[in-house]
N, CA, C and O atoms as a GROMACS GRO file, in nm:
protein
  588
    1UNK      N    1  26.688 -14.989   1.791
    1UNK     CA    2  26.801 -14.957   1.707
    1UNK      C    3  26.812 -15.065   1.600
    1UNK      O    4  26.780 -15.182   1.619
    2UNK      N    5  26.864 -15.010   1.471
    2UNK     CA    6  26.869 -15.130   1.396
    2UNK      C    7  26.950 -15.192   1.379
    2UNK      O    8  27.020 -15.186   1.480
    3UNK      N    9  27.018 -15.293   1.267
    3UNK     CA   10  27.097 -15.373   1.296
    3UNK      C   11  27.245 -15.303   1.266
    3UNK      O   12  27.357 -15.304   1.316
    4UNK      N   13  27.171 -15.235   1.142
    4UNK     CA   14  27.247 -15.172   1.095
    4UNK      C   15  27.333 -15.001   1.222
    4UNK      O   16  27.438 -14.937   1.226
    5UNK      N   17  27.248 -15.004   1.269
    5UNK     CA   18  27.355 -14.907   1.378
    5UNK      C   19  27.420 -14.917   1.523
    5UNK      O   20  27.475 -14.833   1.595
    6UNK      N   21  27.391 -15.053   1.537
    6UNK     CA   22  27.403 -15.139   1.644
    6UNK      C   23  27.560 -15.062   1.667
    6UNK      O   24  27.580 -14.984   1.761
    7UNK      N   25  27.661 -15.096   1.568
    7UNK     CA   26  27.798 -15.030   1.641
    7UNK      C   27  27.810 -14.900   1.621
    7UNK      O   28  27.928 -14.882   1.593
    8UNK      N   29  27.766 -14.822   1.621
    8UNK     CA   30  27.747 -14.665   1.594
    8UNK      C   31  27.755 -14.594   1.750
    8UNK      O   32  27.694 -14.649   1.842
    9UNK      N   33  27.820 -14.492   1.770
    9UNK     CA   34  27.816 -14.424   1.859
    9UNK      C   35  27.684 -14.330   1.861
    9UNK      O   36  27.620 -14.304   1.758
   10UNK      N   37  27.643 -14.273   2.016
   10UNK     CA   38  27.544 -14.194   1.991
   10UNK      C   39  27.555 -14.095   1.983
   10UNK      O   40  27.671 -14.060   2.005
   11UNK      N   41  27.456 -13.977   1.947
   11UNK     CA   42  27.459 -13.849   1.964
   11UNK      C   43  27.386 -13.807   2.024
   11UNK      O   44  27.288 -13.772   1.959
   12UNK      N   45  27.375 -13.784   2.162
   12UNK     CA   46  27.235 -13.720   2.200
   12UNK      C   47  27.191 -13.602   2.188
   12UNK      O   48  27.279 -13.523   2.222
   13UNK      N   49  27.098 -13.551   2.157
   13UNK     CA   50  27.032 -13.402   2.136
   13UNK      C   51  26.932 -13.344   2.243
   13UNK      O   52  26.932 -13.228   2.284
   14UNK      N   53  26.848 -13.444   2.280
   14UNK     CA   54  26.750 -13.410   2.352
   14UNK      C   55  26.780 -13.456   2.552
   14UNK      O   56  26.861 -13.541   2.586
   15UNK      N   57  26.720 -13.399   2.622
   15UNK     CA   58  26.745 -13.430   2.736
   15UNK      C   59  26.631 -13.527   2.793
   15UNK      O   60  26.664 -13.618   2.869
   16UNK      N   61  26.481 -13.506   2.754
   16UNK     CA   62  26.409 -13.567   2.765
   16UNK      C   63  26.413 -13.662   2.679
   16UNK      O   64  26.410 -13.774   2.728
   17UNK      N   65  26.420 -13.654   2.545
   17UNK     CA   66  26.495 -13.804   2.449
   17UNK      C   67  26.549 -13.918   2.507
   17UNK      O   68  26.520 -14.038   2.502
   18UNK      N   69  26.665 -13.826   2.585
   18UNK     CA   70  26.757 -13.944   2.663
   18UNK      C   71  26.737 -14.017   2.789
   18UNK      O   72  26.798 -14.111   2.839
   19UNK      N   73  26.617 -13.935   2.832
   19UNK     CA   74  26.560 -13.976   2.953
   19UNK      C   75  26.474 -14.130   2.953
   19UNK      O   76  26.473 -14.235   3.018
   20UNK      N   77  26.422 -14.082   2.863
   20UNK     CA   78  26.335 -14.151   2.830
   20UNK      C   79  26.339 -14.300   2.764
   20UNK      O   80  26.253 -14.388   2.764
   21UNK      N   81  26.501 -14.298   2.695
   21UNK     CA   82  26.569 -14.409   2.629
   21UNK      C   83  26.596 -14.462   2.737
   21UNK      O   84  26.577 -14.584   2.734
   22UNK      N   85  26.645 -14.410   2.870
   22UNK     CA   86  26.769 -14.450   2.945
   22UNK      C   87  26.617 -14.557   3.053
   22UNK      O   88  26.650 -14.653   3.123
   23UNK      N   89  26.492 -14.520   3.044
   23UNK     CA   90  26.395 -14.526   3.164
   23UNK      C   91  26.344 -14.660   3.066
   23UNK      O   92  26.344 -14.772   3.117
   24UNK      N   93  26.294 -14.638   2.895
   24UNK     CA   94  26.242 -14.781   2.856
   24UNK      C   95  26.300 -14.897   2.772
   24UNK      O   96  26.250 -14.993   2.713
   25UNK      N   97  26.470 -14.830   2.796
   25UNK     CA   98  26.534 -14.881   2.754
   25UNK      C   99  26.695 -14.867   2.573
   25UNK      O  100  26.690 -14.756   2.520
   26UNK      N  101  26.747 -14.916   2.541
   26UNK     CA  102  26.825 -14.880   2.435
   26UNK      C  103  26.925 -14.781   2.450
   26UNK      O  104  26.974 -14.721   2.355
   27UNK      N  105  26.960 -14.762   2.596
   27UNK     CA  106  27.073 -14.703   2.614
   27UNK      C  107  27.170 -14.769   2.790
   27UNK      O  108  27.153 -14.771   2.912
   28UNK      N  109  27.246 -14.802   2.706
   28UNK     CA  110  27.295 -14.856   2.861
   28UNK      C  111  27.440 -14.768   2.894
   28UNK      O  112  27.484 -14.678   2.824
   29UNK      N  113  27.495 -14.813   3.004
   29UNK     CA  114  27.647 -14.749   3.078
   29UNK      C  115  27.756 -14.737   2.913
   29UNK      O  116  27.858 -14.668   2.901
   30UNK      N  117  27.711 -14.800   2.838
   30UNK     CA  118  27.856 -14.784   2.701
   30UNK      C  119  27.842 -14.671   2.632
   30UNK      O  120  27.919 -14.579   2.602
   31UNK      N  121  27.731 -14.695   2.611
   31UNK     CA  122  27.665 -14.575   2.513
   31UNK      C  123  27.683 -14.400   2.561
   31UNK      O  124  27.727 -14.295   2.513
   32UNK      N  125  27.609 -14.458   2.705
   32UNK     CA  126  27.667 -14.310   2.799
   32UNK      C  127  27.801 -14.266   2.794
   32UNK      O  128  27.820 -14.144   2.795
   33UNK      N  129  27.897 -14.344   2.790
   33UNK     CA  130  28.044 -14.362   2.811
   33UNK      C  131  28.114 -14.308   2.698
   33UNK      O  132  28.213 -14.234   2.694
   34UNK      N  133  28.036 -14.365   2.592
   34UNK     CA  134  28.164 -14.313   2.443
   34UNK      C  135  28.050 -14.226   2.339
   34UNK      O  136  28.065 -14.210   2.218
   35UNK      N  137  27.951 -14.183   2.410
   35UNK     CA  138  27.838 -14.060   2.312
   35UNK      C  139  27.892 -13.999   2.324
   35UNK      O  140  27.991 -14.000   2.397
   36UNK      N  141  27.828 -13.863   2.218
   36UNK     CA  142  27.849 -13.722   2.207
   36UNK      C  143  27.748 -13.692   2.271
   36UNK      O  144  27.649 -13.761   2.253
   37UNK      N  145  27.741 -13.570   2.373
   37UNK     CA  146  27.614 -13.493   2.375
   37UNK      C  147  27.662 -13.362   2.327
   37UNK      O  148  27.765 -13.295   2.331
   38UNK      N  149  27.514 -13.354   2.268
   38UNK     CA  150  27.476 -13.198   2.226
   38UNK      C  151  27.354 -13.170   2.280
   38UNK      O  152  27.267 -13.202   2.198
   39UNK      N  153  27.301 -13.120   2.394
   39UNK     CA  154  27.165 -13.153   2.435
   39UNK      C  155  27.085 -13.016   2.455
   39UNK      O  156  27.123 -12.951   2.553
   40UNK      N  157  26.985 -12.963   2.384
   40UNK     CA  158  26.947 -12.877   2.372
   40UNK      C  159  26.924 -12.825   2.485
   40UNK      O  160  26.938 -12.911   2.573
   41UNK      N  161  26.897 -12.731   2.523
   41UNK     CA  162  26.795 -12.678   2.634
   41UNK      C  163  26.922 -12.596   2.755
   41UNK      O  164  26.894 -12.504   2.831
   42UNK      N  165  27.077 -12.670   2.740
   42UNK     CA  166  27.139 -12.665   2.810
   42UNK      C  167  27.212 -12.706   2.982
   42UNK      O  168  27.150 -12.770   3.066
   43UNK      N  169  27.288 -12.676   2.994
   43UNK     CA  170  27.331 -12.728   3.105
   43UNK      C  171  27.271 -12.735   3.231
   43UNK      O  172  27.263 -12.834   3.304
   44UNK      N  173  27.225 -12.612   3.253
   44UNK     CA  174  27.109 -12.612   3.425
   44UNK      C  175  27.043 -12.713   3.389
   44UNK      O  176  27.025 -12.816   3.455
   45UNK      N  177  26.986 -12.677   3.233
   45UNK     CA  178  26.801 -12.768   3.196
   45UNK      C  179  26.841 -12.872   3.228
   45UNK      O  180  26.785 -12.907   3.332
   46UNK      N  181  26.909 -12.939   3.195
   46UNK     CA  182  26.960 -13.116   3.204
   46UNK      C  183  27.029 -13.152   3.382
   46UNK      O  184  26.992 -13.249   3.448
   47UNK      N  185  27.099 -13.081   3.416
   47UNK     CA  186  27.135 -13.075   3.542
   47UNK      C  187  27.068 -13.061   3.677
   47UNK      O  188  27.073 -13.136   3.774
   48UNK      N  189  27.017 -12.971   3.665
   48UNK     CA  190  26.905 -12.907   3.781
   48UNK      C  191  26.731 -12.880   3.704
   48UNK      O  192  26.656 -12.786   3.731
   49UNK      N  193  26.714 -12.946   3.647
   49UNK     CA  194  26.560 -12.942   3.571
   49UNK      C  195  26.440 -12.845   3.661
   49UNK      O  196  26.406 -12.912   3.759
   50UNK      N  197  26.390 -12.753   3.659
   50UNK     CA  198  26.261 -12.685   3.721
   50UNK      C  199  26.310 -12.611   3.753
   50UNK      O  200  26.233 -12.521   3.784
   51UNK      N  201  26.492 -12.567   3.782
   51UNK     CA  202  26.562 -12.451   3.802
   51UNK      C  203  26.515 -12.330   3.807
   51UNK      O  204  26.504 -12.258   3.906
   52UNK      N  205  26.475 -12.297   3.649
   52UNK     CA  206  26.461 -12.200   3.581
   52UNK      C  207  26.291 -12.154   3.579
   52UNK      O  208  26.244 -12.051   3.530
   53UNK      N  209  26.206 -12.282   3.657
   53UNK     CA  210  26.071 -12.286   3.635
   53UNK      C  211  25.993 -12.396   3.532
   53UNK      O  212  25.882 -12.445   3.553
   54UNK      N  213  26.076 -12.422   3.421
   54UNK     CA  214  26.050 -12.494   3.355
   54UNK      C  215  25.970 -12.655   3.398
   54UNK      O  216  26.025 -12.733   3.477
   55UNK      N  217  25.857 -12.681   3.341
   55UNK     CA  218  25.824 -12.820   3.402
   55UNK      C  219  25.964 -12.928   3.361
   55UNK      O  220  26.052 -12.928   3.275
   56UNK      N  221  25.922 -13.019   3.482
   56UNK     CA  222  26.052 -13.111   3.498
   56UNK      C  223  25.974 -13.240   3.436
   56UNK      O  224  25.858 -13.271   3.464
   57UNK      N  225  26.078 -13.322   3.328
   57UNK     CA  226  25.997 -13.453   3.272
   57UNK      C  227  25.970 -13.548   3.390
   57UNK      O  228  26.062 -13.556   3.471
   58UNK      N  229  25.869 -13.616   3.412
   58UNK     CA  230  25.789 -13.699   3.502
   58UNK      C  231  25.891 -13.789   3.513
   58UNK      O  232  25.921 -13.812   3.630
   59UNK      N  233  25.971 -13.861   3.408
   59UNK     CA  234  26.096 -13.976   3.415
   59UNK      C  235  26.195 -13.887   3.537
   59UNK      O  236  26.215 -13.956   3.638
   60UNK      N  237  26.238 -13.793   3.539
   60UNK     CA  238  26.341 -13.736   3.618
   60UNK      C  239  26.277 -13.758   3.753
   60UNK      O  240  26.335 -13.830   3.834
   61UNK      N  241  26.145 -13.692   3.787
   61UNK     CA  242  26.077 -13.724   3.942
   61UNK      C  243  26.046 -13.892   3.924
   61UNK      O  244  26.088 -13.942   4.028
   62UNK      N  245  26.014 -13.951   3.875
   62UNK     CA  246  26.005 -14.088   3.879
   62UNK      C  247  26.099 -14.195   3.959
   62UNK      O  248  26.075 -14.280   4.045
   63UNK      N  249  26.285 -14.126   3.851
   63UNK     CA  250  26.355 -14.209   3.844
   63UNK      C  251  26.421 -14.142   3.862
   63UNK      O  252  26.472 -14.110   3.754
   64UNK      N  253  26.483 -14.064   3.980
   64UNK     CA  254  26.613 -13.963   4.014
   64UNK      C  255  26.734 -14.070   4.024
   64UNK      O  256  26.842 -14.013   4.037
   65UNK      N  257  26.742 -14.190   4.022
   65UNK     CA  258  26.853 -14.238   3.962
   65UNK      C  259  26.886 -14.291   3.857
   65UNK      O  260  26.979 -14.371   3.863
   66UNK      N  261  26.831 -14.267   3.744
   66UNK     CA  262  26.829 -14.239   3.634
   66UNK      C  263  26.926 -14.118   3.602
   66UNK      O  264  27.039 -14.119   3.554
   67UNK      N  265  26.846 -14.016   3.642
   67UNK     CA  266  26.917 -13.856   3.601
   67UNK      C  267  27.074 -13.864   3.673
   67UNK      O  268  27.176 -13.822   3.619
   68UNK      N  269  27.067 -13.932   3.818
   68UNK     CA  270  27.188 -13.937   3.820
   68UNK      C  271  27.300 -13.985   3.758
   68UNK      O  272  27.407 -13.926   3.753
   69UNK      N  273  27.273 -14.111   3.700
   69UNK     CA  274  27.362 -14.221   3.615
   69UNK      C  275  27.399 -14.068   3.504
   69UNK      O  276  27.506 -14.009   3.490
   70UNK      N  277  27.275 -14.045   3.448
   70UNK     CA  278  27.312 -13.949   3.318
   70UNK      C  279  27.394 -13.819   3.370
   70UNK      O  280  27.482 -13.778   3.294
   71UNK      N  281  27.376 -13.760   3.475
   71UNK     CA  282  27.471 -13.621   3.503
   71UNK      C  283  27.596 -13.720   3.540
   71UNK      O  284  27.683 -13.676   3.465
   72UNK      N  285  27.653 -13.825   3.610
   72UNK     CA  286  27.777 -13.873   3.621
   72UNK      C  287  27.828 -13.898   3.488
   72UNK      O  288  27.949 -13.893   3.464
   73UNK      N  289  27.731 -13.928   3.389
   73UNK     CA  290  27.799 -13.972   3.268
   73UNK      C  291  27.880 -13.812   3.197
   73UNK      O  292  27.997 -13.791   3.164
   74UNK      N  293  27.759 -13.722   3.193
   74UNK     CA  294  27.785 -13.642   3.144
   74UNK      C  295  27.931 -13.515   3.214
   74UNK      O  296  28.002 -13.434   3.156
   75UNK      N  297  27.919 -13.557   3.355
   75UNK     CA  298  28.064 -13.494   3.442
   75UNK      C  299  28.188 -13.557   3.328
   75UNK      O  300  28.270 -13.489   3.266
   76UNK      N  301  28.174 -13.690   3.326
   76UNK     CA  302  28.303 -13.743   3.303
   76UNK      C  303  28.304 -13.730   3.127
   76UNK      O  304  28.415 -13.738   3.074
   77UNK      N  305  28.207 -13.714   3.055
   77UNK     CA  306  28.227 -13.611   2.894
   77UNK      C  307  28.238 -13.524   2.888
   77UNK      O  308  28.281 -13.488   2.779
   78UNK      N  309  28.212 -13.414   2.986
   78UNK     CA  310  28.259 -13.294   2.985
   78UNK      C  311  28.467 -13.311   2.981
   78UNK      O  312  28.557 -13.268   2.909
   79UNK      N  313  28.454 -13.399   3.109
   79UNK     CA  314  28.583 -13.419   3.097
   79UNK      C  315  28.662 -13.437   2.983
   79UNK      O  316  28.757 -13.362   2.961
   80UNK      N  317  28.629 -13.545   2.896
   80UNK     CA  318  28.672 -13.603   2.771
   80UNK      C  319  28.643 -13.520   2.636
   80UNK      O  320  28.677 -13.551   2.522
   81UNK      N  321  28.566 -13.397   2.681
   81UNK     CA  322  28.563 -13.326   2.538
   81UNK      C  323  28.424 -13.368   2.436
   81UNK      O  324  28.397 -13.306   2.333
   82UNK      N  325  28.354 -13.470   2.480
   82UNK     CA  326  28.255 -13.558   2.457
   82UNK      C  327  28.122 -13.437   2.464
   82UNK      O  328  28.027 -13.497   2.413
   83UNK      N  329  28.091 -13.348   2.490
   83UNK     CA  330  27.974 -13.234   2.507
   83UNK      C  331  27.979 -13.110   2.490
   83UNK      O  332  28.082 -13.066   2.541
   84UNK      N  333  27.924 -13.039   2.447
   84UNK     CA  334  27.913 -12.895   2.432
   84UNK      C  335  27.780 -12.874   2.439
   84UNK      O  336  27.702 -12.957   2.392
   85UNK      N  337  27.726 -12.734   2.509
   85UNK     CA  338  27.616 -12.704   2.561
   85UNK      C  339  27.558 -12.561   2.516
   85UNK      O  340  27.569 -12.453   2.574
   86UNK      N  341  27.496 -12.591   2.397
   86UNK     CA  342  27.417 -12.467   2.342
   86UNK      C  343  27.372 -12.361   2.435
   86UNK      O  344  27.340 -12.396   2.549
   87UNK      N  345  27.364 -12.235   2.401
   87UNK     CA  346  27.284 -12.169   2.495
   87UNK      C  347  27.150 -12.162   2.403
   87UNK      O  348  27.108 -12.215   2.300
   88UNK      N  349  27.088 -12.028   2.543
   88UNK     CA  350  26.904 -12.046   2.537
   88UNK      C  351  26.936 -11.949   2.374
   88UNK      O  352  26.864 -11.975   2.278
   89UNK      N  353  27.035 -11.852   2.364
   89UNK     CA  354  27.030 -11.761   2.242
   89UNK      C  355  27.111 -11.875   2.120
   89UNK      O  356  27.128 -11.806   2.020
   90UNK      N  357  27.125 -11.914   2.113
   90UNK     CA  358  27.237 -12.054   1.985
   90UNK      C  359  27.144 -12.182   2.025
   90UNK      O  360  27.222 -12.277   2.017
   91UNK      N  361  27.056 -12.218   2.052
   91UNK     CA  362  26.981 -12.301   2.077
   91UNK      C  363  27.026 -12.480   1.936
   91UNK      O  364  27.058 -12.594   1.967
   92UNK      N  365  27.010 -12.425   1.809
   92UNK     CA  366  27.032 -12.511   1.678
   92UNK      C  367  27.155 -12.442   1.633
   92UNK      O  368  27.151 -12.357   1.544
   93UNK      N  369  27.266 -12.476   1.692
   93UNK     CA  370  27.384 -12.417   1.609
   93UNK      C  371  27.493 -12.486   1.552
   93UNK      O  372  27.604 -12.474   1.604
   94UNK      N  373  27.471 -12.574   1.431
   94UNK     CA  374  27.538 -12.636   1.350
   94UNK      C  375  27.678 -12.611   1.354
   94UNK      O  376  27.758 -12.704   1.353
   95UNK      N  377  27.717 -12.482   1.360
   95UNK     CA  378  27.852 -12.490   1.431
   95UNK      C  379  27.922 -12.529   1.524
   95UNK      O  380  28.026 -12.595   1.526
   96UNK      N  381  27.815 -12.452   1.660
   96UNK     CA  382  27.872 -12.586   1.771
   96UNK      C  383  27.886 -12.710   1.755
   96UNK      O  384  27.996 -12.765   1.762
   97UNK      N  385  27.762 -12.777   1.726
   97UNK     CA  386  27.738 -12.942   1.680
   97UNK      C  387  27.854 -12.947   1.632
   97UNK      O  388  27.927 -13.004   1.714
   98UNK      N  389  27.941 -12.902   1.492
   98UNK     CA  390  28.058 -12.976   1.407
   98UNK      C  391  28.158 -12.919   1.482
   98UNK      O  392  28.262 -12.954   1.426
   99UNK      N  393  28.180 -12.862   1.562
   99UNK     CA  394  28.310 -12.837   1.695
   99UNK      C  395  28.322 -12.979   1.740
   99UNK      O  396  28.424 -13.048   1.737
  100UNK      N  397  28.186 -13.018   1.788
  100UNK     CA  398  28.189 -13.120   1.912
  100UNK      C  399  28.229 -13.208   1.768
  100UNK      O  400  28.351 -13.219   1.759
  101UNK      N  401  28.155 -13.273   1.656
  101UNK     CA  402  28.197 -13.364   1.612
  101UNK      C  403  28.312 -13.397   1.570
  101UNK      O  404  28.352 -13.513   1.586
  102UNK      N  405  28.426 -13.252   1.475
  102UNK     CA  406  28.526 -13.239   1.469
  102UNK      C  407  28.645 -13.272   1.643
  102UNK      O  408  28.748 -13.336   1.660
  103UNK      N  409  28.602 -13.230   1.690
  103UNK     CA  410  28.684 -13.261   1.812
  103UNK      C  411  28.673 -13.401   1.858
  103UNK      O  412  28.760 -13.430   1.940
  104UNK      N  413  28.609 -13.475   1.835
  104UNK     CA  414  28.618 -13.612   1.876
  104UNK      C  415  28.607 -13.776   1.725
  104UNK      O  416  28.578 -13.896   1.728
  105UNK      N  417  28.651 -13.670   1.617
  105UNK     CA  418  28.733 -13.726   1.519
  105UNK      C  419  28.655 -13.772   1.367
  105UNK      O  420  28.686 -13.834   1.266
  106UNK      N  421  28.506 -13.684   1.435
  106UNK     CA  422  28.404 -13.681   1.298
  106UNK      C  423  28.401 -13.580   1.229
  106UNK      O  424  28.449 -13.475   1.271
  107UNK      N  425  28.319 -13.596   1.057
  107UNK     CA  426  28.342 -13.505   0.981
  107UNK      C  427  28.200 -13.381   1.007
  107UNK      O  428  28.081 -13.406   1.029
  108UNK      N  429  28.251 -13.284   0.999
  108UNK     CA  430  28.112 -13.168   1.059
  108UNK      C  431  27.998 -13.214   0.909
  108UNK      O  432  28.015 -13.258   0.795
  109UNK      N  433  27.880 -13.169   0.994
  109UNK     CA  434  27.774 -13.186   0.910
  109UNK      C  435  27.727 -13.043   0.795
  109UNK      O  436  27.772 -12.931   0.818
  110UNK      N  437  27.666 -13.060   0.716
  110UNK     CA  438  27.635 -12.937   0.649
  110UNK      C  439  27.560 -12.843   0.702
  110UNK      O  440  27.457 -12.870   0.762
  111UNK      N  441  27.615 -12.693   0.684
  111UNK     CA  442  27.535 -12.608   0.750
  111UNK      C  443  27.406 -12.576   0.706
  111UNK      O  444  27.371 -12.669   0.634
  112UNK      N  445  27.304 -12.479   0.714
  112UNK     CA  446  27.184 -12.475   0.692
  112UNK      C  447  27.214 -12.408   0.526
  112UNK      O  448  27.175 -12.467   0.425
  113UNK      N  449  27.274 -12.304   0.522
  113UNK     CA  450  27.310 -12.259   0.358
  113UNK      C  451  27.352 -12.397   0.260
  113UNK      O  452  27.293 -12.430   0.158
  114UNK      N  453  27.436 -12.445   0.303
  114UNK     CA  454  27.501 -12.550   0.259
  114UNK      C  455  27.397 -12.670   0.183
  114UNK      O  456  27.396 -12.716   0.069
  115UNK      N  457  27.310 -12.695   0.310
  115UNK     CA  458  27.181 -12.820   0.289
  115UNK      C  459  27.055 -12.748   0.186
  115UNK      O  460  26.988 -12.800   0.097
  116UNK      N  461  27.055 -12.652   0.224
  116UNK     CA  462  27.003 -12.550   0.148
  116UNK      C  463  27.034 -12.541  -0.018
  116UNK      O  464  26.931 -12.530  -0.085
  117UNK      N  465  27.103 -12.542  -0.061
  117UNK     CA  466  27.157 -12.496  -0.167
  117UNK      C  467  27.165 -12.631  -0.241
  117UNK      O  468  27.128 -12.639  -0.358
  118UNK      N  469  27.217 -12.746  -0.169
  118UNK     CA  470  27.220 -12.862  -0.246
  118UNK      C  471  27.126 -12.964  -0.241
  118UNK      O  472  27.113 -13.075  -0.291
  119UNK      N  473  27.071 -12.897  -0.172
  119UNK     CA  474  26.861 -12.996  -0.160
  119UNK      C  475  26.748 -12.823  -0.157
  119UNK      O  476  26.698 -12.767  -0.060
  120UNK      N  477  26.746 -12.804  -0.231
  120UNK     CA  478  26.654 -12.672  -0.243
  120UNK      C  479  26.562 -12.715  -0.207
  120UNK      O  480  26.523 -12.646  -0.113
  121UNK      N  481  26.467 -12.835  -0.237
  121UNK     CA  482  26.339 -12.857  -0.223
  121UNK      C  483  26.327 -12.928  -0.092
  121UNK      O  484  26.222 -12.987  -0.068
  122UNK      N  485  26.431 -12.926   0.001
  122UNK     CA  486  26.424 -12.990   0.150
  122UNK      C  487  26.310 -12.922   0.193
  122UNK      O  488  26.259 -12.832   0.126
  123UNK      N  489  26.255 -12.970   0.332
  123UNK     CA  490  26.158 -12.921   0.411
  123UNK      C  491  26.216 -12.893   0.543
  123UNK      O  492  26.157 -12.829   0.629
  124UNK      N  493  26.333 -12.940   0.556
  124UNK     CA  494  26.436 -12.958   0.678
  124UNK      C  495  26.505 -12.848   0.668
  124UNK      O  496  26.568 -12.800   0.574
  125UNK      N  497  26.476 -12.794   0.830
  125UNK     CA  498  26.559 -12.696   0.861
  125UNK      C  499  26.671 -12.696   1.032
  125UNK      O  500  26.753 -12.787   1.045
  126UNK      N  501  26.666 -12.648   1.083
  126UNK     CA  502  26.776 -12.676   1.214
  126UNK      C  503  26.693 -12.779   1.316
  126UNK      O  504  26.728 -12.787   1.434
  127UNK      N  505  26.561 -12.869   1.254
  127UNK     CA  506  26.544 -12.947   1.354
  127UNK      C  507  26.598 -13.082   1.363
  127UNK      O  508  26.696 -13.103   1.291
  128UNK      N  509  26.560 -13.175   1.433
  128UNK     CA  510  26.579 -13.285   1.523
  128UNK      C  511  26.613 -13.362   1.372
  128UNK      O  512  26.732 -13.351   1.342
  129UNK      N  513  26.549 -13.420   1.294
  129UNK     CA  514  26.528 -13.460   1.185
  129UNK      C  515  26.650 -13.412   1.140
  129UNK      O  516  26.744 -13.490   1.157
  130UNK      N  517  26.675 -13.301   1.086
  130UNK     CA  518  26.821 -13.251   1.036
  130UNK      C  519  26.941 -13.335   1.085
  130UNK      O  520  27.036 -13.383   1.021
  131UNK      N  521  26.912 -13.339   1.207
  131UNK     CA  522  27.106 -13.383   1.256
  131UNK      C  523  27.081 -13.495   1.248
  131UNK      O  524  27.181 -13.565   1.264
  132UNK      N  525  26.948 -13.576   1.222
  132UNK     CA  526  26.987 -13.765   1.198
  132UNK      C  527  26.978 -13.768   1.105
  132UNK      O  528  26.967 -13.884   1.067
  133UNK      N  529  26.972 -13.662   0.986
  133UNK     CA  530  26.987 -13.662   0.842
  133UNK      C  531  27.126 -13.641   0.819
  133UNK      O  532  27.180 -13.709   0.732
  134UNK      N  533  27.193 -13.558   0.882
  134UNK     CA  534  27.300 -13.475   0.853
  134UNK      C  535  27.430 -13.551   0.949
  134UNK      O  536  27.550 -13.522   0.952
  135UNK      N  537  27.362 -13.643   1.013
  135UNK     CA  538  27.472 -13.723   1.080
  135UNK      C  539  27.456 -13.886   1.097
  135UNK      O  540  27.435 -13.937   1.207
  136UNK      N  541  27.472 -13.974   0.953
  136UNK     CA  542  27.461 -14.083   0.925
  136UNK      C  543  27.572 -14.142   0.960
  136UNK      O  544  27.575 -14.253   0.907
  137UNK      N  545  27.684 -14.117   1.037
  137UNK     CA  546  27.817 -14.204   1.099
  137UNK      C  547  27.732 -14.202   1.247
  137UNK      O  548  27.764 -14.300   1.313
  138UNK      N  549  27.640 -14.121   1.312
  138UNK     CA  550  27.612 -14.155   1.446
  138UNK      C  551  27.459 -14.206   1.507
  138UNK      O  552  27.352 -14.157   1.472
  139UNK      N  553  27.475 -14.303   1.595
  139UNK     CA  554  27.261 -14.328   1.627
  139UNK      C  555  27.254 -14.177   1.693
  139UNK      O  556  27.320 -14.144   1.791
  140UNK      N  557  27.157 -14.087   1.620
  140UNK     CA  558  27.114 -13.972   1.673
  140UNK      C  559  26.976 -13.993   1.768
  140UNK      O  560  26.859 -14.015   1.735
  141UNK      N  561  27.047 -13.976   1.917
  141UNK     CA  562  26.852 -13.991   2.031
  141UNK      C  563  26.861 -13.874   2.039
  141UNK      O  564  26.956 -13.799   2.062
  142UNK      N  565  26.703 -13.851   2.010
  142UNK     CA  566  26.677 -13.764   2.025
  142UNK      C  567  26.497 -13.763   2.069
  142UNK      O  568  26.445 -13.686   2.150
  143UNK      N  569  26.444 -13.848   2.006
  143UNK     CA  570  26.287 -13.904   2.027
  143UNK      C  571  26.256 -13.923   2.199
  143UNK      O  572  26.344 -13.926   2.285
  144UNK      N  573  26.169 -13.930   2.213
  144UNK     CA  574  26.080 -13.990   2.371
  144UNK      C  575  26.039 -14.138   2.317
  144UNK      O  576  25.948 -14.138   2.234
  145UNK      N  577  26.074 -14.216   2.340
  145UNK     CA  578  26.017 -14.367   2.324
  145UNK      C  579  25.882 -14.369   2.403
  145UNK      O  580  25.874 -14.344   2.524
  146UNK      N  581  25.780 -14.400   2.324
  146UNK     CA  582  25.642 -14.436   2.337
  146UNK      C  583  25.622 -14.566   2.390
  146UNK      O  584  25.678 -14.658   2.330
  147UNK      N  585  25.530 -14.603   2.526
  147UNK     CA  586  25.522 -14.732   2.551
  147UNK      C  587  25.434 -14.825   2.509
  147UNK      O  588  25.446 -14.942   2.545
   0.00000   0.00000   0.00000
């Protein structure tokens, strides 16, 4: 993280992203505590991983207390209003995202027409890249840290 986002709240997007921060590091108990999640894939995926069939990230069988720290974190943001959980059909839905951000006292990001229209020549569309473009008040994890 840089210096510059050192006091920045997070946003998480990814489930394996966060796994992966939480296993080589750059995310500790605070961060968990006062983030947003928005975490793709949804609630089973992140909760019960292989549920559905889906391969399970190697960090989760590795480090099942890991995943636990992160589902306690995430019980007690559900609580706080701190998460909202895309489904498999709304997967990139910029609306949800600016619910969750509006509800916990940030300004929503631009929608895809919106980014569209005032960067025509973008290459960016509803991915990963987008919301750490489109959300410069928060550290957006979303990456797998490489060792």
């Amino acid at each position: 993280m840089s210096r510059d986002d050192s006091d920045k709240k997070m946003l998480f997007i990814t489930f394996p992203g966060t796994m992966h921060r939480l296993f080589f590091g750059g995310i500790d108990d605070v961060h968990l505590h006062t983030g947003l999640f928005f975490l793709w894939g949804g609630r089973q995926y992140v909760t019960a991983p292989g549920a559905a069939g889906e391969p399970v990230e190697s960090v989760v069988t590795e480090r099942p207390d890991l995943h636990q720290r992160l589902i306690q974190a995430l019980m007690q943001a559900e609580k706080e209003g701190r998460v909202r959980w895309p489904s498999k059909d709304r997967q990139v839905a910029f609306d949800l995202l600016n619910e969750l951000l509006i509800a916990n006292s940030y300004g929503p990001v631009m929608s895809e027409y919106e980014y569209r229209w005032r960067y025509p020549y973008a290459e960016l569309g509803y991915g990963f890249l987008a919301v750490q473009q489109r959300c410069p008040q928060l550290k957006v994890v979303w990456r797998r840290l490489r060792n």
